[in-house]
C-alpha positions in Angstrom: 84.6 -10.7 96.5 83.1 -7.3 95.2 80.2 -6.2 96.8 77.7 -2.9 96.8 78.5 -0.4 99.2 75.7 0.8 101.6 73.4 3.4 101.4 70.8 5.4 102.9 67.8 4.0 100.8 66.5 2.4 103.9 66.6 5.7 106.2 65.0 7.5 103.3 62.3 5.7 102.7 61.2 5.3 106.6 61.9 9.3 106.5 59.6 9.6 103.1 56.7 7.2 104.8 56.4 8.2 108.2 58.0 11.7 108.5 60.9 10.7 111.0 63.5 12.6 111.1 66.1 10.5 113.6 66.7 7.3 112.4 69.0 4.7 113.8 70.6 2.0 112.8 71.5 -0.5 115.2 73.5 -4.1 115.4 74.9 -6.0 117.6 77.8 -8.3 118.1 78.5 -11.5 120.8 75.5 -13.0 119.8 77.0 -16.9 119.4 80.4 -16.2 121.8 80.4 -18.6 124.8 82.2 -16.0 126.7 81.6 -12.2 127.1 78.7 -9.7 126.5 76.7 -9.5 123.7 76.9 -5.8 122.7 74.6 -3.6 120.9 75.9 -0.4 118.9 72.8 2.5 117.7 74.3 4.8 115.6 72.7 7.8 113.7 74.5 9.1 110.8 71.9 11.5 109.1 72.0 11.4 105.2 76.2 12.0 105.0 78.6 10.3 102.8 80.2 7.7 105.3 83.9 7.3 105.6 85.3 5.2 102.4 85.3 1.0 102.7 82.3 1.0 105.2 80.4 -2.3 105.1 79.8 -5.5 107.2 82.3 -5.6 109.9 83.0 -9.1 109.1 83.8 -8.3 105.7 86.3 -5.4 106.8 90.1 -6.5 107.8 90.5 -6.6 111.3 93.3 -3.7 110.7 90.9 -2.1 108.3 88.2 -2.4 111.1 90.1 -0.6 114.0 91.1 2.0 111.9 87.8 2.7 109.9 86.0 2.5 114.0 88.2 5.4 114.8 87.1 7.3 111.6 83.2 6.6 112.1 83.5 7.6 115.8 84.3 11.0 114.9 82.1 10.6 111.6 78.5 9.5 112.8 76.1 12.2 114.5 76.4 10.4 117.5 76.3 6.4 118.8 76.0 5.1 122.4 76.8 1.1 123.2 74.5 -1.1 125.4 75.9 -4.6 126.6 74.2 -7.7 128.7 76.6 -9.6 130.6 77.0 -13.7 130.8 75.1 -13.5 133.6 72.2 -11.6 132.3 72.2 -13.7 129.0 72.1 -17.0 131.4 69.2 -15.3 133.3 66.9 -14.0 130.5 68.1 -15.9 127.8 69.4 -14.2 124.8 66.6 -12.6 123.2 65.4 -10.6 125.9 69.3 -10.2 126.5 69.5 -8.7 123.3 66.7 -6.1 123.6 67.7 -5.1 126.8 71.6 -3.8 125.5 69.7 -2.6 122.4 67.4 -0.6 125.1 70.7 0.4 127.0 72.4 2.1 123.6 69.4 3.4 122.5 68.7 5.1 125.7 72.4 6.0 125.8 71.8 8.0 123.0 72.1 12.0 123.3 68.4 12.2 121.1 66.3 9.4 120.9 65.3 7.9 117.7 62.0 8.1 115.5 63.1 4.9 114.0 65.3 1.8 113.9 67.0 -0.1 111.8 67.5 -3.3 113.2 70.0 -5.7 111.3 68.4 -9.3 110.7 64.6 -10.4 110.2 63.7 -10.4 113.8 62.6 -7.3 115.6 63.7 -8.5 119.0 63.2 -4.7 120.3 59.6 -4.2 119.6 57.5 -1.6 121.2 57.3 1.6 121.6 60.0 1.3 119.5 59.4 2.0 115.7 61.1 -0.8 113.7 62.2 -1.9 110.4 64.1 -5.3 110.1 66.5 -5.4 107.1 68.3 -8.6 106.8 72.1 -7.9 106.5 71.2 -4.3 107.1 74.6 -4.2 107.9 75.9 -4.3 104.3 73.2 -2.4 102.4 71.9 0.3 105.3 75.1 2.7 106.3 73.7 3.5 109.9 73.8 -0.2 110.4 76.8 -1.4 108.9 78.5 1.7 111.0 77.2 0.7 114.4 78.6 -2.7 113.1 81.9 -2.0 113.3 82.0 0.0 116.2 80.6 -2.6 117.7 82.6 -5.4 117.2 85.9 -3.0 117.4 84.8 -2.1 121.4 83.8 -5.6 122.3 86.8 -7.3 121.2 89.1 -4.6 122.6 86.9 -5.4 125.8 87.5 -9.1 125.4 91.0 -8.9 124.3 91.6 -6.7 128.0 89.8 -9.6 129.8 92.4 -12.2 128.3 96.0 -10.1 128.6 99.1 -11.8 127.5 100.0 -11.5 131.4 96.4 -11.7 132.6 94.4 -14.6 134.4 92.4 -15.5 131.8 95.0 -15.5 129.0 95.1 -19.1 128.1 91.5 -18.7 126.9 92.9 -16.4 123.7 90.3 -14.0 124.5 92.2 -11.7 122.4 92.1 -13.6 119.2 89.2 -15.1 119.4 86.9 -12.6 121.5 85.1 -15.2 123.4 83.5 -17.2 120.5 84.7 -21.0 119.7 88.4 -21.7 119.0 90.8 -24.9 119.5 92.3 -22.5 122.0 89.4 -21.8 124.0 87.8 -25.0 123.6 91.3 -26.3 125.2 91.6 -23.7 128.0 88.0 -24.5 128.9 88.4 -28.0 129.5 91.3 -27.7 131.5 90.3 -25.1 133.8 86.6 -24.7 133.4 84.5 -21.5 133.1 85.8 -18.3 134.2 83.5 -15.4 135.5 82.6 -14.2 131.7 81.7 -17.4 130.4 77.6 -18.0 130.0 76.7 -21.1 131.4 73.3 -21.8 129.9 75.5 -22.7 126.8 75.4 -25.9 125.1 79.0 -26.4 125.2 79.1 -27.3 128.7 77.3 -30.7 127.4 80.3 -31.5 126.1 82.7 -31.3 129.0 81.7 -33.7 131.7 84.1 -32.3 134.2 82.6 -29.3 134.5 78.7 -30.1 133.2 77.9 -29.6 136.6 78.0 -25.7 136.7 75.4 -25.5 133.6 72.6 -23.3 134.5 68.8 -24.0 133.3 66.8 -21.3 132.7 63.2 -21.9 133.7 60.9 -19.8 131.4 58.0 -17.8 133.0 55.4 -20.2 131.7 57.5 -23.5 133.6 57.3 -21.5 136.4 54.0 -20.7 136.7 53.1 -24.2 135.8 55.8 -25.4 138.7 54.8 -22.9 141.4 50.9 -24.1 140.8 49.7 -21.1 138.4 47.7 -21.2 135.2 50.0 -19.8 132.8 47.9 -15.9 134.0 44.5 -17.4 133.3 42.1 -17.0 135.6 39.4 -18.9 135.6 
């Protein structure tokens, strides 16, 4: 299906409006994977012309994608990665998992940004941060859809080296299917249960009663304040 390439009409305007210079763009991949990190990409571009074909990740062959990642590392200004692991998603649950690898790149970064452009219409990074939410910011805003790709290229080069043909995890396909759902996966789980980089705070434990045992519950700060005998931080 056709479909417009990105632009900078996003960095522009923030750069017309509030005088920032350094903008941004980030994404971030892993988010619905039952295994593995979730990984955030920031990538600043400046006002360039990005390499040719750039767009959503997911609509970029995955030979397209490695190949175009390798061009964009050398292309953008400079980009940094941020990831939460399993256990850190399990522990904080993923929105606060999400903000802390978007922290991590951003930090990572050799300048830090005026702005953001966050992909989606949630600003899960919020202050001091300066923000602007574009939904599917990764095909109209070129920052964004380059931290995209990069993105999803490392993770799944990280997955795919946790699953090896020769490796102990590699009847969980990790390389194919980079932690998210699959028959093989699905398969591979029920037989031997959850390796080390599965999150366990995930639904699909529900589903297998052999190992529904090992399926953690996150207790929110409000439960336990309400548990542990505290007023939610009212004093009265």
């Amino acid at each position: 299906m056709p479909y417009e390439p990105p632009t900078h009409t996003v960095e522009r305007s923030i750069r017309a409006t509030t005088g920032c210079k350094i903008v941004a763009g980030v994404d971030e991949v892993g988010r619905g994977a039952w295994a593995g990190p979730v990984t955030v990409c920031a990538a600043i571009t400046g006002l360039r012309r990005p390499p040719e074909g750039l767009t959503d990740s997911k609509l970029i062959s995955p030979k397209r994608r490695l190949e175009l990642a390798g061009e964009l590392e050398s292309w953008v200004t400079s980009y940094a990665l941020g990831h939460s692991s399993p256990q850190e998603i399990d522990e904080l649950g993923m929105t606060a998992a999400l903000r802390l690898a978007a922290v991590r790149a951003l930090d990572a970064l050799p300048v830090r940004p005026e702005a953001v452009i966050l992909d989606g219409k949630h600003d899960y990074l919020g202050e001091p941060w300066r923000v602007r939410t574009v939904i599917k910011g990764d095909q109209s805003c070129i920052a964004v859809a380059a931290a995209s790709v990069i993105a999803k290229v490392r993770r799944d080069a990280m997955m795919a080296e946790l699953g090896g043909a020769a490796g102990e995890y590699a009847a969980f396909g990790f390389a194919d299917n980079a932690g998210y759902p699959s028959p093989t996966h699905k398969t591979a789980l029920e037989e031997r249960g959850p390796t080390p980089y599965h999150r366990l705070s995930w639904a699909y434990l529900d589903a297998m009663p052999r190992w529904r045992h090992l399926k953690k519950v996150r207790v929110s700060a409000a439960a336990a304040a309400l548990e542990s005998g505290g007023q939610l931080g009212f004093d009265f």
